[in-house]
Structure formats: C-alpha cells, structure tokens
N, C-alpha and C positions, 0 to 999 in steps of 0.2 A: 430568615434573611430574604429581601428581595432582591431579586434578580431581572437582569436589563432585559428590555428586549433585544432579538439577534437582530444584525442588521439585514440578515435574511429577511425575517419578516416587515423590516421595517418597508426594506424594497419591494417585497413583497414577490419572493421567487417562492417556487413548487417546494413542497417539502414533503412531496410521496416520493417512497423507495421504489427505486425502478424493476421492474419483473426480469429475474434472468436471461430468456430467449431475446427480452429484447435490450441486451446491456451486452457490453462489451468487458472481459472481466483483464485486468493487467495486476499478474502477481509481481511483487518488487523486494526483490534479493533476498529470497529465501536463500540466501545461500548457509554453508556450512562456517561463516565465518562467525554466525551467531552462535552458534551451539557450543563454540566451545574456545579458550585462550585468552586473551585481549580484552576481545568485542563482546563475550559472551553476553546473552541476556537473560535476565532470571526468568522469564517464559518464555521462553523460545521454544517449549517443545510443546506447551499449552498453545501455540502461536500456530503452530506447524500442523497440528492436529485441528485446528480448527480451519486451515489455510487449507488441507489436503479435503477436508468433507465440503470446501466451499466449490472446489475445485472440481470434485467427483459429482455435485448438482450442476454446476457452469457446463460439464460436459455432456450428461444426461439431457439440457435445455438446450444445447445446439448453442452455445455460447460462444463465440470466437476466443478465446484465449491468447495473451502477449505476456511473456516471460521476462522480466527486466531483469540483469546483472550488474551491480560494481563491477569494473575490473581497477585493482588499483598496482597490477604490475607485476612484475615476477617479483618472487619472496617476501611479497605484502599479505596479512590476512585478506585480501582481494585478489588474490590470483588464482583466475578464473581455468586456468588450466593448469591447476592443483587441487588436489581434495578439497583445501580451505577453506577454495573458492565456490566453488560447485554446488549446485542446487539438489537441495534434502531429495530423496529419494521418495519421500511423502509424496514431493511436490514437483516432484521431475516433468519437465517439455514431454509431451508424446508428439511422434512426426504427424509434422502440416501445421503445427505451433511456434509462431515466433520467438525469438529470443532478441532483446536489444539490448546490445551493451552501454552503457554510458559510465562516466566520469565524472557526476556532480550529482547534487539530489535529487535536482529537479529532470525528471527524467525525457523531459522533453529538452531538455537543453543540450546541443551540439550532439544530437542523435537522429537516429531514422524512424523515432517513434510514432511521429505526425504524419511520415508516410505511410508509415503501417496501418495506422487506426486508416488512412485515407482509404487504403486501399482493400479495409475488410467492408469497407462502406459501416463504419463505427459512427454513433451518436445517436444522440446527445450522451445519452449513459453510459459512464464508465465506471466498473465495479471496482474498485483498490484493496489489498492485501496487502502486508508484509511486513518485510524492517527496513529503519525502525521508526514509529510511529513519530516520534517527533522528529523527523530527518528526512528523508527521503519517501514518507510517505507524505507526510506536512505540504512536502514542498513539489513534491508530483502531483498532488491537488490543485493546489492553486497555481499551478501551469496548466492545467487540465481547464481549470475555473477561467484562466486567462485567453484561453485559445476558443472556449464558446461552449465547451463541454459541460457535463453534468455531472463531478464525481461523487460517487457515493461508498463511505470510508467503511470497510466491515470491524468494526472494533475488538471483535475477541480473536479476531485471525492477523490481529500486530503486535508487537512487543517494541520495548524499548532498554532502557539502561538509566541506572542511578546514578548521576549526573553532581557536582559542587553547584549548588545555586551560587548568585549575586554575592552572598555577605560569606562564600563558604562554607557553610552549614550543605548537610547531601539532601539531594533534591530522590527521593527513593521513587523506581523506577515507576508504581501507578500513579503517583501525583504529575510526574513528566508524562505520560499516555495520555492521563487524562486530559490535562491543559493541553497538548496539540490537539488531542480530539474536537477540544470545545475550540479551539480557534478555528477549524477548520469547519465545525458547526454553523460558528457563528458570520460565517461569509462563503467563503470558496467550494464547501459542499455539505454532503447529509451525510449521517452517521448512521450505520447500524448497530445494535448492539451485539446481535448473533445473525452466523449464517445463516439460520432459518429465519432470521425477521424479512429477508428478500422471497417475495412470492416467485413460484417458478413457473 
C-alpha cells in the first residue's frame, strides 16, 4: 500500500528527535486512574515502566521535568487527592518538579502550564509521556504545536483504551495508539518509538 506524504514533510519541518539535556520533558497523568476500575488500560503498566525509565534518563540529562494531573473532583476516578487520583509511584514528582493541574486534555488550556515552560526557559523541545495516547496526549501536542513548540511523542511510555468506533464495532486499544500516534506524526509533532530512540 502507498502512503501520503506527512504534511510535515510537505512543510517541510525538522523531523530529528530532540537530545534530552536539551528538551523539556512533561509526564501527563500518569496517574492511578489508569491501572485500575472504569479507566483502566490494558498497558498501563507496559506504559508506566516505560514512563518511569524515560523519566530516570530526563533526570540523569538535567532535564527539567513538568508533571501534569486530571483532577476531575472529589469521588471521580480523577480525584487528585485520593489514591485514584495520584501519580504511580514509578512516576512520582521529586521536590523542585512541577505539577499542573488541569481540567481538559489539552493541557495548556486554562492552566499555568505556558507559565511554567516560560519560566524553566523551555523550548522548542518538549518530550510527552502518558495517558492516554489519543486524549490528552493528542491534544497536549498540538497545543504544544499551536504555541511554537516542538513536541516530540515517546510512543511506548502511552497507553490508551478500547474504544466503539463509528459503526459500533471495538476499536482495540493498539489501533486507537496507533492512529493518535500517526496524526500527531503527521503534523503537530515527532514520534519516538522507544525511550532510548532520544539521544541523551
């Protein structure tokens, strides 16, 4: 089968992966909402292990680190100040690490996240992690894409959820990965496939 070209290339944007030391890395809601209930998602611990080794080179390379949370309220699988809600322990804030809360996917939206990055003196590169890959990862891209940034997606440190496509039929949770991946390939950022594809 042939395949398009991306409209990256068509514009013809950079498409090298950005080196650790000099990237800004933003994990987005590792929290425990995924591992388990409702939300759960079938790799979220493949996700988390791959998030906590991405996190352990980000740290070793002097990477600034930004911790995003859902909160979605008391006695919601999003409440942040409940187990639920709370970030894996793989993947836990160490102090002088940010944490910003938001309320939509796109995690620049009605948050302090644009201050934050401002004021690590962040860019262009911004590393992305988490859950879930077509939600709030998707759409923290391309805010990231929208504001002048350069995100670049780590692919095996997100997961997502088996989802009812269009006609009803299950949309199983790697066909959903995949396609946010490639849309977010195909314009708003880069994709890695493993944490070790980023030079450190």
């Amino acid at each position: 089968m042939t395949v398009s070209t991306t409209l990256r290339d068509v514009i013809g944007l950079d498409g090298t992966l950005p080196a650790l030391p000099s990237a800004t890395l933003i994990m987005i809601d590792f929290q425990n909402t995924y591992r388990t209930g409702v939300m759960a998602l079938p790799d979220a611990d493949r996700a988390l292990d791959a998030g906590a080794r991405l996190l352990e080179r980000a740290r070793a390379a002097g990477t600034p680190v930004v911790h995003v949370v859902n909160d979605g309220g008391a006695g919601t699988p999003y409440d942040i100040n409940a187990e639920i809600g709370r970030i894996d322990a793989r993947v836990a804030p160490r102090d002088g690490e940010r944490v910003v809360v938001k309320g939509f996917p796109n995690a620049f939206h009605e948050t302090d996240l644009l201050d934050v990055l401002r004021g690590l003196d962040a860019g262009p590169d911004l590393v992305l992690a988490g859950f879930m890959t077509h939600m709030c990862v998707q759409f923290t891209a391309q805010g990231a894409f929208n504001l002048g940034y350069r995100p670049t997606v780590v692919a095996e440190a997100c997961a997502t959820r088996p989802l009812p496509g269009p006609d009803g039929a299950p949309v199983p949770a790697d066909a959903l990965h995949d396609a946010a991946l490639t849309t977010i390939g195909d314009l708003f950022g880069l994709v890695a496939a493993r944490v070790d594809d980023l030079p450190a």
